[in-house]
N, C-alpha and C positions, 0 to 999 in steps of 0.2 A: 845245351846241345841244340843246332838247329833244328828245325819242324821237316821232319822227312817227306813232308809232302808238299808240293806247290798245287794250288788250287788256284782260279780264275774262270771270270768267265767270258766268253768271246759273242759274236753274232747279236748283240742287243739283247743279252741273255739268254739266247737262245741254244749256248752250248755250252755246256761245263766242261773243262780244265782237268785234268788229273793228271800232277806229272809226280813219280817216285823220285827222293832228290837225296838220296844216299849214294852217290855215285864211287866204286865201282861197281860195288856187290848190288846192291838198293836191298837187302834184307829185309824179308818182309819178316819183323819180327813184331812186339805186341805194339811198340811206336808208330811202326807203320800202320799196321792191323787198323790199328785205333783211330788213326790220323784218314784213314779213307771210310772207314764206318762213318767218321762223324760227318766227313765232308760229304758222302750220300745220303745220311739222312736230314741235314740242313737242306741241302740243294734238289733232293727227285722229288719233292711235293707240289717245287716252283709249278705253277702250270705251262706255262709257256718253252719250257723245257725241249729240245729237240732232240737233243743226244748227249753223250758225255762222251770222250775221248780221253780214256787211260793210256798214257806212256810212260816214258824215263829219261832220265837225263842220265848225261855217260852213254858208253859204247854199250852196256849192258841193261836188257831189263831186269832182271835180277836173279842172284846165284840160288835163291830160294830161301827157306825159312831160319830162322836159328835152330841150331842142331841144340846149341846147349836146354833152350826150350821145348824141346823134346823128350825130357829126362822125365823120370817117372813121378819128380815134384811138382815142373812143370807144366807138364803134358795136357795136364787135364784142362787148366786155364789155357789155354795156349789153345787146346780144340777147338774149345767152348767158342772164342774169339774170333778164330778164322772161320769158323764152320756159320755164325752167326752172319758175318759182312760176305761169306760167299751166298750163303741165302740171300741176303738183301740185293744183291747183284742177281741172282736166278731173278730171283722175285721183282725186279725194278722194270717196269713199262715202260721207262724211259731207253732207248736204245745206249748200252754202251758198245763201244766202238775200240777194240785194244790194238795199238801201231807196238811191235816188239821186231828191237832187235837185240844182234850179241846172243846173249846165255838167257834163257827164261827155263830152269829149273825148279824142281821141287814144289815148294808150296809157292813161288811165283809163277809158275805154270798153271795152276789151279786156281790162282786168283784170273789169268789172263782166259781161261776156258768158260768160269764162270759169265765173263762178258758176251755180248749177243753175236758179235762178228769182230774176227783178228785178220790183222792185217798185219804180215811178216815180211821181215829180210830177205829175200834165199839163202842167206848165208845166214840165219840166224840158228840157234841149236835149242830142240827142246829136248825135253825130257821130265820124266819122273825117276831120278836112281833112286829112291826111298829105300828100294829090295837091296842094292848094294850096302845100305847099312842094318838090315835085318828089320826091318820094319818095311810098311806099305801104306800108298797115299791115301789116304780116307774119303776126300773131297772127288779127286781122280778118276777115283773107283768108281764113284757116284757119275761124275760129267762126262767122261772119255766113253763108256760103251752108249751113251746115249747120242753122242758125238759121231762114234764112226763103228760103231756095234762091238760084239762081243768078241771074234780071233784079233783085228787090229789093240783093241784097248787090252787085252790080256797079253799081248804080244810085249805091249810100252809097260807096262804094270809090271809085270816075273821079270822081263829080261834088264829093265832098268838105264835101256839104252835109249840114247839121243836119237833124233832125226832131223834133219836143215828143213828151214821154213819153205823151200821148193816142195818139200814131201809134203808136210803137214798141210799145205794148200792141195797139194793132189789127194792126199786121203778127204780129207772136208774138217780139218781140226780148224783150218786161216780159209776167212772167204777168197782171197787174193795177196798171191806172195809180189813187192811190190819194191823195189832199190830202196826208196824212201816212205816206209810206211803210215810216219806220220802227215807226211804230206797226203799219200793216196784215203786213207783217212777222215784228214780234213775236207779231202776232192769228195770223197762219198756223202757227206753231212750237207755240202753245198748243194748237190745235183738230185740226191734223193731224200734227204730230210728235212734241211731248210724250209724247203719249198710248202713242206705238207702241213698241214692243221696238227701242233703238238696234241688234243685229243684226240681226235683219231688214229696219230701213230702209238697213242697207249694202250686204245681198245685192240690194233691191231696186234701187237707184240704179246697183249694178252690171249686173244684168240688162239694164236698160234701158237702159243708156250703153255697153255693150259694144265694140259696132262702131264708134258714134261717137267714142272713148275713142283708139282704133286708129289711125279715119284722121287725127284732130285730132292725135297724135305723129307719125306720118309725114307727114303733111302740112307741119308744121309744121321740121321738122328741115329737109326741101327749101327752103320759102318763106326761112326763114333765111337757106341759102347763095346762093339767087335774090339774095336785097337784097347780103350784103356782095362775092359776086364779078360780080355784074352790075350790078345799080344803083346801089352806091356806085363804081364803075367810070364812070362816064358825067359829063359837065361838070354838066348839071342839076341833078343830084340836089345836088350840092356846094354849087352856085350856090343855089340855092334856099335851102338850108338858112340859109347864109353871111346872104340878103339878109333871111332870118327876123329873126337874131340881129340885123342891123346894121337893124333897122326900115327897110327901104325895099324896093320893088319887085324882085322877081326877075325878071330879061333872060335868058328862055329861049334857048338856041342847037339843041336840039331833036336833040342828041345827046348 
């Protein structure tokens, strides 16, 4: 199989690479998971580091996680792994930078919220539909109300519905919705990071993200045990999942 992720890096070093290279879908499933944990933790120690710039190739950032990893074999490895590299992205001093367009759902969505500043399509779509398969997003729950507060994220969370990256810049989920995100992206790196002393934009990003750095690991270690001893516990969540994979309707029993 090829390597789902392209890595490189541009500016004299000075900016890491991150493209998802599963194109239509880019699944973030434990291939990919794996493939951007490792390429962060080789690359955000560099000092000289300015930013990283996550994207995709293909029309689409990605349809989001595998569903069949999600099952109650799964599930637990499958947390542990994403909840692990979206910390390491909370927690990275190094700015990243996510350009998305197309579809950035589910657990691609969470990987793209995880990052410091997104830069959107207008026409792209996000979402968390997690709740449409009887489950809910773990990570989400954690980033989204800290993002744009508690009626907007509980809104995206229950209802499960999309918004175009025009919204998601008006609410403050994308610093700037942009035709070509990658390119406005790259424009950002040059004119505001390039320029700057890579330590001090770490102390900076630290400064700034201190407290929320804190609550998004505590937070996020509870929401975890929440899903795999409560709500993979319950007929729904299962059923749901089940009627994903098997294309047909889910018959809620509502315990």
């Amino acid at each position: 199989m090829n390597q789902p992720l392209k890595t490189w890096l541009e500016a004299d070093g000075r900016l890491l690479r991150l493209r998802l290279d599963r194109p239509k879908a880019n699944l973030v499933d434990a291939a990919m998971i794996a493939a951007l944990d490792q390429a962060l933790m080789v690359h955000l120690g560099n000092d000289k580091l300015g930013a990283v710039i996550l994207d995709a190739e293909g029309p689409h950032f990605s349809f989001g996680a595998s569903v069949e990893e999600h099952l109650p074999d799964q599930c637990a490895a499958m947390l542990s792994t994403l909840h692990r590299l979206i910390l390491r992205m909370v927690e990275s001093q190094v700015p990243i930078l996510v350009a998305v367009r197309g579809q950035c759902l589910g657990g691609g969505l969470e990987v793209a919220l995880a990052g410091h500043l997104m830069f959107v399509a207008p026409d792209a779509n996000l979402g968390q539909p997690e709740m449409k398969l009887g489950v809910f997003a773990p990570a989400a729950s954690c980033l989204l109300p800290e993002l744009i507060g508690p009626v907007r994220s509980l809104d995206l969370l229950l209802s499960g519905r999309s918004i175009t990256g025009a919204e998601a810049a008006a609410i403050g989920i994308a610093r700037e919705a942009a035709a070509d995100p990658e390119r406005a992206a790259l424009a950002y790196f040059e004119e505001h990071l390039k320029p700057k002393s890579a330590s001090s934009l770490r102390l900076a990003v630290k400064a700034a993200r201190l407290d929320y750095v804190t609550r998004v690991k505590n937070k996020i270690r509870a929401v975890e045990r929440l899903y795999l001893d409560e709500l993979m516990a319950t007929h729904d969540a299962v059923a749901g999942l089940e009627a994903f994979i098997e294309k047909r309707s889910p018959q809620w029993q509502h315990r």
